[in-house]
Every structure is written in C-alpha cells, then in structure tokens.
C-alpha positions as a Python dict, from the first residue, in 0.01 Angstrom:
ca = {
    (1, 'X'): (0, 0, 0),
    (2, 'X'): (90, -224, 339),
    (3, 'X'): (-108, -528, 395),
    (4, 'X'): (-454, -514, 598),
    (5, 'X'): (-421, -655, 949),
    (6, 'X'): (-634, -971, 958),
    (7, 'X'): (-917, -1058, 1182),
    (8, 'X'): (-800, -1436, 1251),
    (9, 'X'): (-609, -1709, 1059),
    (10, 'X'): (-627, -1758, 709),
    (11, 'X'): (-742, -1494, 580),
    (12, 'X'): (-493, -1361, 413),
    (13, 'X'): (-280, -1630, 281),
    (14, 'X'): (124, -1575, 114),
    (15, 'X'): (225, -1852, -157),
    (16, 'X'): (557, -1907, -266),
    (17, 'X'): (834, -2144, -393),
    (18, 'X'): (1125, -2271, -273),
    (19, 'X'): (1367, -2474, -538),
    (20, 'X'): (1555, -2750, -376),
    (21, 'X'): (1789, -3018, -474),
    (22, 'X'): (1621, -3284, -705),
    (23, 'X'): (1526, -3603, -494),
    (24, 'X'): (1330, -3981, -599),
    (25, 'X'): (1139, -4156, -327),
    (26, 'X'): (1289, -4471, -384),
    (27, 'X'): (944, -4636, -273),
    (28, 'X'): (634, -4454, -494),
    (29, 'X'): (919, -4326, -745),
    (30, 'X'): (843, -3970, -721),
    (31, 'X'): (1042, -3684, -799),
    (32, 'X'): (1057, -3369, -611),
    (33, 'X'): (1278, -3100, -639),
    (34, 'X'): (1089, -2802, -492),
    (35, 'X'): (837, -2705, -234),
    (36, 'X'): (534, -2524, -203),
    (37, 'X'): (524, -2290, 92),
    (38, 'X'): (191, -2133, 249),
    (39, 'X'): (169, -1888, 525),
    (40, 'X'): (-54, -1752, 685),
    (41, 'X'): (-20, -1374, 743),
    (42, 'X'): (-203, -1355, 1079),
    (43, 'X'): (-95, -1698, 1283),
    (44, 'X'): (276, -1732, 1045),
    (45, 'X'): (124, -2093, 1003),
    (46, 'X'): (345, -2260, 762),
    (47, 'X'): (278, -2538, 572),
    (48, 'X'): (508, -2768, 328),
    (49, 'X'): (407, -2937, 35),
    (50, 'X'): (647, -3109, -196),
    (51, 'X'): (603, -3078, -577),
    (52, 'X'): (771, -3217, -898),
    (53, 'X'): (901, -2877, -1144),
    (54, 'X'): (663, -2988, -1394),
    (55, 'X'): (346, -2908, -1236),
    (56, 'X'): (50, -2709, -1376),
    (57, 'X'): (-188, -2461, -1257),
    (58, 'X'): (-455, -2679, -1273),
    (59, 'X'): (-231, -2955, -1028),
    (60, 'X'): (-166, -2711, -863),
    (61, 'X'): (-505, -2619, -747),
    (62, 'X'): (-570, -3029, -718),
    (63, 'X'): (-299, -3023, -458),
    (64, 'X'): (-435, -2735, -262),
    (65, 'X'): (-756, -2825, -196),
    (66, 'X'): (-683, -3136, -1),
    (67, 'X'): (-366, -3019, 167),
    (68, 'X'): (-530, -2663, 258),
    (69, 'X'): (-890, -2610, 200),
    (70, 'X'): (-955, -2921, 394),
    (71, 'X'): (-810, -2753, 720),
    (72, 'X'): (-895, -2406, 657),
    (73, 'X'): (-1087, -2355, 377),
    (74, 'X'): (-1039, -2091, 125),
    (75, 'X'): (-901, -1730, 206),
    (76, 'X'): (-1012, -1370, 96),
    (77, 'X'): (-671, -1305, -27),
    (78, 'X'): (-360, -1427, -226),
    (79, 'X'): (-54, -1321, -202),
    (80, 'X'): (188, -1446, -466),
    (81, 'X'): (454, -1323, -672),
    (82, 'X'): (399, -1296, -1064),
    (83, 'X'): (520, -1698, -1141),
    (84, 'X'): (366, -1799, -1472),
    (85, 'X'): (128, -2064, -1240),
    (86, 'X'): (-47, -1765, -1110),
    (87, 'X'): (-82, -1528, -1367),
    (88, 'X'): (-250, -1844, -1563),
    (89, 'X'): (-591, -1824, -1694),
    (90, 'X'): (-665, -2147, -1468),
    (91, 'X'): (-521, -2012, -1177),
    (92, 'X'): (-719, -1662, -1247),
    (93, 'X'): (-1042, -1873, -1261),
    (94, 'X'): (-990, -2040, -946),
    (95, 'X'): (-985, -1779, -767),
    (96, 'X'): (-1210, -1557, -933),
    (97, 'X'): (-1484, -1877, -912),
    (98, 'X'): (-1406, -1838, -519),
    (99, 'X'): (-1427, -1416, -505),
    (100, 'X'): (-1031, -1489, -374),
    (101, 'X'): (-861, -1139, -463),
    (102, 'X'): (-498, -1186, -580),
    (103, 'X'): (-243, -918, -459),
    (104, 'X'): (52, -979, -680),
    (105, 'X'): (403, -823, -632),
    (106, 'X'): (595, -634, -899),
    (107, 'X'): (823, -852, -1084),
    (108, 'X'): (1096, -654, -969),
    (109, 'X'): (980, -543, -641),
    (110, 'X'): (891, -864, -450),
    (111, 'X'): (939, -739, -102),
    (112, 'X'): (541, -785, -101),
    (113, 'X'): (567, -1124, -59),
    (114, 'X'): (857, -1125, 264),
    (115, 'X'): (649, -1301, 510),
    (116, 'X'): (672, -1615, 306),
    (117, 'X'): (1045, -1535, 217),
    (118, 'X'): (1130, -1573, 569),
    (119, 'X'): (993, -1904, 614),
    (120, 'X'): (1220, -2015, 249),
    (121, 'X'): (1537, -1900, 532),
    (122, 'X'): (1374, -2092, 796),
    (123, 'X'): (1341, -2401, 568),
    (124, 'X'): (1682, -2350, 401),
    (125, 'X'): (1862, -2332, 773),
    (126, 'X'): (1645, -2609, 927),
    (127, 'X'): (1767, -2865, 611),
    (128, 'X'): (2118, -2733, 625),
    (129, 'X'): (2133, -2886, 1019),
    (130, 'X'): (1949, -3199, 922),
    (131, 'X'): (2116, -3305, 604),
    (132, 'X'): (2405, -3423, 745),
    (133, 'X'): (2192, -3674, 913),
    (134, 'X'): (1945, -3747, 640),
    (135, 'X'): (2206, -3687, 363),
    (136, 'X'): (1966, -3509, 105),
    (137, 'X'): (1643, -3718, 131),
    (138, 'X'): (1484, -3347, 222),
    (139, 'X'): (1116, -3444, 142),
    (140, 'X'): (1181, -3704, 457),
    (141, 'X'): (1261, -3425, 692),
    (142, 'X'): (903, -3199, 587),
    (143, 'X'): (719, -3336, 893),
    (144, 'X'): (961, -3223, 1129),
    (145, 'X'): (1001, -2880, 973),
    (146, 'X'): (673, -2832, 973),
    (147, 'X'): (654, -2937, 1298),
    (148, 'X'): (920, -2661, 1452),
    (149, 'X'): (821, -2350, 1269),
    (150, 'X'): (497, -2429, 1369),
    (151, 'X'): (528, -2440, 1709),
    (152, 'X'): (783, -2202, 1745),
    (153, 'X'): (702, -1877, 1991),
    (154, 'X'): (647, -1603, 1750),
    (155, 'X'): (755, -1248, 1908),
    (156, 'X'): (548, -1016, 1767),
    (157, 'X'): (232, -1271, 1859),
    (158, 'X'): (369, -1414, 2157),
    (159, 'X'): (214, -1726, 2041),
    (160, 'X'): (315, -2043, 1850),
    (161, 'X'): (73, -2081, 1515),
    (162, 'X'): (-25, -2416, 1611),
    (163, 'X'): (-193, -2219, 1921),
    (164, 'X'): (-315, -1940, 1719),
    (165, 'X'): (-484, -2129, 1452),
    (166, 'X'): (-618, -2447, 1638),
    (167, 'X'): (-650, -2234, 2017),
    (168, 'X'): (-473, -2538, 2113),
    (169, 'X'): (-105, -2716, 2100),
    (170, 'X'): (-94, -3082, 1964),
    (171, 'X'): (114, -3310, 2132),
    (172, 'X'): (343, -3514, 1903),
    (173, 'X'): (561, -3790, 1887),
    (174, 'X'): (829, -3810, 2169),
    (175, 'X'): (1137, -3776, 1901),
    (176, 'X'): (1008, -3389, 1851),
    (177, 'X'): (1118, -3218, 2078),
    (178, 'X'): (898, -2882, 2130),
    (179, 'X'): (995, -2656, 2409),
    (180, 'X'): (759, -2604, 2700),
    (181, 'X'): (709, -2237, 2610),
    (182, 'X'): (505, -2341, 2336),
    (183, 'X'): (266, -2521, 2505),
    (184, 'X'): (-76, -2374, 2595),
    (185, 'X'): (-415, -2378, 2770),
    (186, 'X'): (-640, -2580, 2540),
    (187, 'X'): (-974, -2405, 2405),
    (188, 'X'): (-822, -2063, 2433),
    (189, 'X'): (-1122, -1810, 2403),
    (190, 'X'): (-1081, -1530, 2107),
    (191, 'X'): (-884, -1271, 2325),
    (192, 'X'): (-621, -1409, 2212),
    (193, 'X'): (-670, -1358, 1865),
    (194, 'X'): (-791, -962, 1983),
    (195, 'X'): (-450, -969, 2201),
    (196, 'X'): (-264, -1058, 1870),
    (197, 'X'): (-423, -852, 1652),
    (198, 'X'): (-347, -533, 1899),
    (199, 'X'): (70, -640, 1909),
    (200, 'X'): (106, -704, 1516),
    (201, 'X'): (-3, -335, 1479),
    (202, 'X'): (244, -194, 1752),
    (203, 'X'): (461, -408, 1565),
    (204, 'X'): (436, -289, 1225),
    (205, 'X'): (383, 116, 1425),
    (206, 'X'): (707, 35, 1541),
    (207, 'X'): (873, -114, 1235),
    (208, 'X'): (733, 205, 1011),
    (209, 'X'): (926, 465, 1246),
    (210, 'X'): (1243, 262, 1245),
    (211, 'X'): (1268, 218, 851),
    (212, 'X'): (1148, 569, 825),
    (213, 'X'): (1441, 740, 1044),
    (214, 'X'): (1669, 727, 766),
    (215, 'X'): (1475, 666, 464),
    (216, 'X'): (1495, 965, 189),
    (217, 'X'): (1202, 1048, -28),
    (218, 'X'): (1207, 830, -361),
    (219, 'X'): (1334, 1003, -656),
    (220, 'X'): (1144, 1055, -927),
    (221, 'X'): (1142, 1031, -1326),
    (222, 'X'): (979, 1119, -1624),
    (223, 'X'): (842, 1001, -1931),
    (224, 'X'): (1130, 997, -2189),
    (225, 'X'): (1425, 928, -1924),
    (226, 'X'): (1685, 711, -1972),
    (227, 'X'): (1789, 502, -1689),
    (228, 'X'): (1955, 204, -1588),
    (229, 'X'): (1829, -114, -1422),
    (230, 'X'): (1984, -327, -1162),
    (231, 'X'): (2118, -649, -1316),
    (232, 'X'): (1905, -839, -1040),
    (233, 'X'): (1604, -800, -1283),
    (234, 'X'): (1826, -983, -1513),
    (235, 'X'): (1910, -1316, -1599),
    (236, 'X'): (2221, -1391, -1483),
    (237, 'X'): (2477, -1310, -1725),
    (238, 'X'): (2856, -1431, -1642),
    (239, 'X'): (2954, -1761, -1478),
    (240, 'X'): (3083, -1551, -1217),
    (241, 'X'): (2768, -1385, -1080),
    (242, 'X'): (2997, -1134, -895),
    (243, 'X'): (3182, -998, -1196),
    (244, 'X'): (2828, -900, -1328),
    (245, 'X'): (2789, -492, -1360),
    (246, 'X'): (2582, -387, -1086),
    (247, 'X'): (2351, -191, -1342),
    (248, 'X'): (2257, -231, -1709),
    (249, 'X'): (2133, 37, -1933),
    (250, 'X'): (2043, 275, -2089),
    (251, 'X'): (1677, 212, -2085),
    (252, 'X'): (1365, 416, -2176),
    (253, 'X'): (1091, 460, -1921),
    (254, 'X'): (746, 534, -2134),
    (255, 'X'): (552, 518, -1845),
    (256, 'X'): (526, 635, -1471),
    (257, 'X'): (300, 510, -1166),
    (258, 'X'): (403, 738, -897),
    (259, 'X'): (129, 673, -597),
    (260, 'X'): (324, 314, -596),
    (261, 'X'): (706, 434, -687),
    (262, 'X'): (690, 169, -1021),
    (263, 'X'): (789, 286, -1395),
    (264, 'X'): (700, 78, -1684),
    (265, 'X'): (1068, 44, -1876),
    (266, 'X'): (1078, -53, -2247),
    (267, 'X'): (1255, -400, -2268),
    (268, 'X'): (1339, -551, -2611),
    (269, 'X'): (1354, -937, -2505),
    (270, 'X'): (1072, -929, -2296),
    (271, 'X'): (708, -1092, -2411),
    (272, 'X'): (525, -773, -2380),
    (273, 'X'): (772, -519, -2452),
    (274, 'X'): (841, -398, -2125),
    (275, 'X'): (886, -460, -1782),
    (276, 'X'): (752, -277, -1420),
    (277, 'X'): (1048, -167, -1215),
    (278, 'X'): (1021, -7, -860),
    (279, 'X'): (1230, 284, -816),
    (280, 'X'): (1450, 145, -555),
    (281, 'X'): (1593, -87, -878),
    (282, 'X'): (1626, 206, -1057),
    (283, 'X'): (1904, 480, -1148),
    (284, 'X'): (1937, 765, -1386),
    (285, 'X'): (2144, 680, -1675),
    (286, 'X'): (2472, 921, -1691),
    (287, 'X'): (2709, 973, -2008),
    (288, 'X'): (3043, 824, -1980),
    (289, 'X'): (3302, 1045, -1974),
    (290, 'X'): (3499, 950, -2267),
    (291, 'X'): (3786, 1200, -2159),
    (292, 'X'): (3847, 1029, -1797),
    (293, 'X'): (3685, 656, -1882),
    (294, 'X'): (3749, 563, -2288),
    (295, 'X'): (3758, 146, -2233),
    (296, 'X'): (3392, 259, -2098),
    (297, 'X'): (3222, 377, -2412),
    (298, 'X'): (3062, 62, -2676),
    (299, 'X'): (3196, 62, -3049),
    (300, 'X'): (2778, -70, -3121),
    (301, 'X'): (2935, -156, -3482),
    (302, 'X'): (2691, -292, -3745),
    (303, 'X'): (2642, -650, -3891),
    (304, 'X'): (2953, -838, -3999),
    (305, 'X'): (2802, -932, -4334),
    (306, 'X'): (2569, -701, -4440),
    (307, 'X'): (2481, -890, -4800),
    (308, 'X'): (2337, -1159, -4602),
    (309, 'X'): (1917, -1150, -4541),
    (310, 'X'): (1957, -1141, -4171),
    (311, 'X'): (2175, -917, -4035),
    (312, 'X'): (2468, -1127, -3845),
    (313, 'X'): (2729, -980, -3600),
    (314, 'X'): (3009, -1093, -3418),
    (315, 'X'): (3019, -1312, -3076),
    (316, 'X'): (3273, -1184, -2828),
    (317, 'X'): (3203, -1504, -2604),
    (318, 'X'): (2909, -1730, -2511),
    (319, 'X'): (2819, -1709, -2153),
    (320, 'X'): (2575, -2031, -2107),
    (321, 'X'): (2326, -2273, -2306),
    (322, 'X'): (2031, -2450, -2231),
    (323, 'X'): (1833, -2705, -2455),
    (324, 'X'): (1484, -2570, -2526),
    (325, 'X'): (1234, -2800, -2681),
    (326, 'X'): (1488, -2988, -2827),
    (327, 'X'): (1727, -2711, -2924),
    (328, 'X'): (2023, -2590, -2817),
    (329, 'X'): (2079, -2253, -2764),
    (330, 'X'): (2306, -2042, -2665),
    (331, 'X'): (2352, -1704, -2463),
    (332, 'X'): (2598, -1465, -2653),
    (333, 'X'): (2817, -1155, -2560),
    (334, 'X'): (2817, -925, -2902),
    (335, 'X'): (3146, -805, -2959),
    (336, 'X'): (3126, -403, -2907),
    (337, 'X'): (2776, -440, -2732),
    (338, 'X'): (2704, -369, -2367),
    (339, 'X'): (2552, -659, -2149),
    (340, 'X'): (2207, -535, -2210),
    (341, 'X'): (2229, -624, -2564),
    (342, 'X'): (2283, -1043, -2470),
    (343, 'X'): (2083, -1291, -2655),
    (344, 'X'): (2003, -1601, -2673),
    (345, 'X'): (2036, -1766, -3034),
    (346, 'X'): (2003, -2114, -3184),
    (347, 'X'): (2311, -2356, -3229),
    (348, 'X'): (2256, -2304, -3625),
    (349, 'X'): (2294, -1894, -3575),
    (350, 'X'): (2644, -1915, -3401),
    (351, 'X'): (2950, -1914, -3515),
    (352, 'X'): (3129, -2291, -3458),
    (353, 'X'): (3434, -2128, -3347),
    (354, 'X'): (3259, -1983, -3064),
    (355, 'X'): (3084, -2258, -2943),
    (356, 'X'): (3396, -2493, -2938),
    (357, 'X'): (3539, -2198, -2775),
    (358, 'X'): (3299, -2244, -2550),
    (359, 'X'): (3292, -2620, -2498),
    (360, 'X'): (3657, -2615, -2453),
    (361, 'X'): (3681, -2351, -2156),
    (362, 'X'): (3417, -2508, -1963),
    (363, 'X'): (3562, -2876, -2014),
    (364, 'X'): (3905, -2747, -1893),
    (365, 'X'): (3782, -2486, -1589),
    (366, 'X'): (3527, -2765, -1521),
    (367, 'X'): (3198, -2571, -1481),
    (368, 'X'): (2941, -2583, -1753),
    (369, 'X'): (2663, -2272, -1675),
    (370, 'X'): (2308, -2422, -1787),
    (371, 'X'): (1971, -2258, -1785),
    (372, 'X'): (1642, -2432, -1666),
    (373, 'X'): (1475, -2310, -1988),
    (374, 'X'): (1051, -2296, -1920),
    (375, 'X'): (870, -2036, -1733),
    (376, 'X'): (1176, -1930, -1512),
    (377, 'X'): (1428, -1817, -1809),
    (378, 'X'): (1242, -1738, -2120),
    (379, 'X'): (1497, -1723, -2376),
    (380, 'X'): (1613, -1364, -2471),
    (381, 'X'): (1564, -1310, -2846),
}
C-alpha cells in the first residue's frame, strides 16, 4: 500500500543508516563510523546524526530525543527498514508508549523506505566532492551537508525544506554558499503547505502512470512451489561479488500473501525458519537439463565419514571468516553442494588444509574477505 500524503512536516518520518568509513575525533576521542539519517516525508528535511556501530536501541532513542523531538517533536509514523534496533523490544516500547505506528519494509523488499535512500546518494556524492579537501574527517563536513540538502529547491515542492518546515530560510555563515532561489518570504502563511500538498499528489499521479506503462501483472505462486531467490537476499558469497549466481535455489514457499505480492520461503539458516520475499526477488525454480547442461546438476553426496557422531563433509573452498565472540569462523563451499547450501562453521569443524588453503590465497592475491559479524551477518549454521 503507497504512503499517505501528509498534512505538514513531520508527520511521517523515514529512518535509516548509512555505513561510512571508521573515523576518531582526535579532540573528545570518539568513534564514528556511520550515520543516522531522518527525513521527513512531506518537507524531504534531512537531518545527520553521527553514531558509533555499537549503539543500542535504548541510545538510540537517547540520541533522538534531543537531536529531533526537541525541534519537532514526535511523529505519527515510522518508517524504517527491519534493522535489529527497530524490531527491538525497546525500540517497540518507545514507540508504542508514544501511539508512533511503525511501517516496516520487507526484508527483501525495501523500496518502502526510498525517500531516505535517496538522501544516503545525496550524502555519499556530497562526501565524495569534499573529501579530497577534508581527507576523510567526514563527521567534520555534517554541518555543511546538512546545510545543502536542506536548502536545496525540491521539484516536486518547489520549495527548499528549510522553508517548508520553519516557513522561513535561515541565513548562515558566509562560507555556505546557498543559491538565491532558495531564499524566501519569511512567515509564509499555510498555503504553502496546501500548495505542496496539491503538487506531491500530481507528482506521485504522474509517477503511477509512468511506472505503470510497461509494468506486467506480478506472477503468482502457490503453496508447495519451488523457486529460486535472488542472491541479493543473500550474504555475499564469493570475493568477487560479480561471479555470484544471480539466483539461488531451489526453495519451498509454505506460505503466500498475495494483496501485498510477498511469499513466506522456508530458509534453513535463518532464526525463524524462513524469510518474506516480494515477488519481484522471486523466480520459479526450473530442472536442469542434464542432456544440454551436465556441469549444471549437484553430486549432493553424503558425509565423508559417516562413523563419526556428527555427520562431516567435504570443503570445496572457504569463501570468508569473521571472529564472532571470540571465535573464528569460517564460511565454507561444500564440495558437490550448490551455493545455497554455504555455512558458516567454527575453526575446530574445518579441515586445516582448507583453512591454510585459505590463508595462503588471500596472503598472495592480497585481499582477505571479512564479515562484520553482529546484527548485520548472523552467522549461517
């Protein structure tokens, strides 16, 4: 279902990360390698907040309330994806303590959330001009990011979000340079907000009939289909993300929500035992032809020794490692096993030769693939 229009600013909010280089302010000795991004759906209002990768729900709520709430308040609704920070019990009671609804995207249809993804590109293109200058001190450049996307003429509002959200333009210091376009009448009366409101629906009217001229009806499954998922939903599994097959499968859908075009797909390695896929991610699972493609078809041959109590099989090649809690672990390829059937295992459970394999190929080639193990790659086992 598309977003309601809002009536004015912050009302509808959009919440999302954006993982940067890791960075110490040499004065308070505080790391930062990512940044919290807030928009606001009706004025595109952005706002920038620095954080460390170790922060919690509960910080998390500590930093918005004086960054945000003291400006605006609190909203009616969320928009975030499905990060472990917001599908939190803290997080949940924050917002249920404040009757804030949370409108969460599909873990593997996050298209919900593209208002904020465009300001990530604005970000990303606004450091790549400036870090030549400020070599990659990025938390030093926030206030002038800010700063630009903010007032920036919008074309759909044909407004600037400082103007929208404070019915007046700020003047700044003389080294920001904002173009005169942006500036407006102060005290602006509400017709502007009315005016705005009227051109983001022609807008998204005129969006709709453009994506719709050549979009064909989604196709549909049933319960009991096999299917095949695109690796996107996947951890990455090669060094080489391009060498990666574009889909993985066979996988059984046990479930189908068809007023939203999402299927509930039985996954092994994940927590709950399956995952929610939208359909566009999605592709029905055809039988190689053994005749025309034989190097296609997996051997899927049993345990090496089968005497032992657990079941062990054979490592074609390990693809990465990450240390978990104080363990190493590493990601294997099973030798006669399709890509969907990778693993992570424990240092103890692979083979030596294989890891020195390993070590050896990425000292000589020079690149090492690690995984940030925690709530963004949950170890596949």
């Amino acid at each position: 279902m598309p977003l309601s229009i809002p009536e004015r600013p912050f009302i509808h909010i959009f919440i999302n990360f954006l993982f940067l280089s890791l960075v110490t302010n040499k004065t308070t000795l505080v790391s930062y390698d990512y940044v919290w991004v807030v928009v606001d759906m009706f004025s595109k209002y952005t706002m920038i907040l620095p954080l460390s990768l170790n922060y919690t729900a509960v910080q998390l709520i500590n930093v918005y309330y004086p960054s945000i709430y003291s400006f605006f308040g609190l909203p009616q609704d969320i928009v975030t994806n499905r990060d472990i920070l917001f599908t939190s019990l803290d997080w949940k009671k924050f917002c249920m303590q404040n009757n804030i609804s949370q409108s969460m995207s599909s873990a593997y249809h996050p298209k919900t959330d593209k208002q904020s993804e465009i300001a990530n590109k604005s970000i990303i293109a606004i450091l790549q001009a400036k870090l030549p200058e400020q070599g990659l001190d990025w938390p030093s450049a926030i206030l002038s990011m800010q700063v630009t996307i903010n007032t920036s003429i919008d074309a759909s509002r044909d407004a600037s979000p400082h103007t929208l959200c404070m019915r007046f333009t700020p003047k700044f210091e003389k080294e920001v340079i904002i173009p005169a376009s942006t500036l407006r009448p102060d005290m602006i009366s509400n017709a502007l907000w009315d005016s705005v409101k009227t051109k983001l629906v022609q807008s998204h009217v005129t969006i709709t009939q453009q994506a719709n001229k050549r979009r064909r009806s989604s196709p549909q499954y049933n319960v009991g289909d096999l299917i095949k998922i695109s690796s996107s939903c996947f951890p990455k599994e090669t060094q080489f993300n391009k060498l990666e097959p574009v889909f993985m499968g066979p996988y059984n859908i046990f479930c189908c929500m068809l007023e939203t075009d999402n299927y509930m797909v039985e996954i092994s390695f994940a927590l709950s035992g399956f995952i929610t896929v939208h359909t566009s991610l999605l592709a029905p699972w055809l039988e190689n032809p053994e005749d025309k493609f034989p190097s296609r078809t997996y051997t899927n041959p049993g345990p090496v020794d089968v005497d032992a109590s657990t079941p062990r099989y054979k490592v074609e090649r390990i693809i990465k490692h990450l240390t978990r809690k104080d363990q190493q672990q590493f990601l294997g390829k099973w030798l006669g096993y399709g890509y969907e059937h990778n693993s992570w295992q424990d240092k103890d459970d692979i083979d030596k030769e294989a890891i020195k394999a390993y070590w050896d190929k990425s000292k000589w080639s020079g690149q090492v693939q690690t995984s940030r193990a925690g709530r963004w790659n949950r170890p596949r086992v």
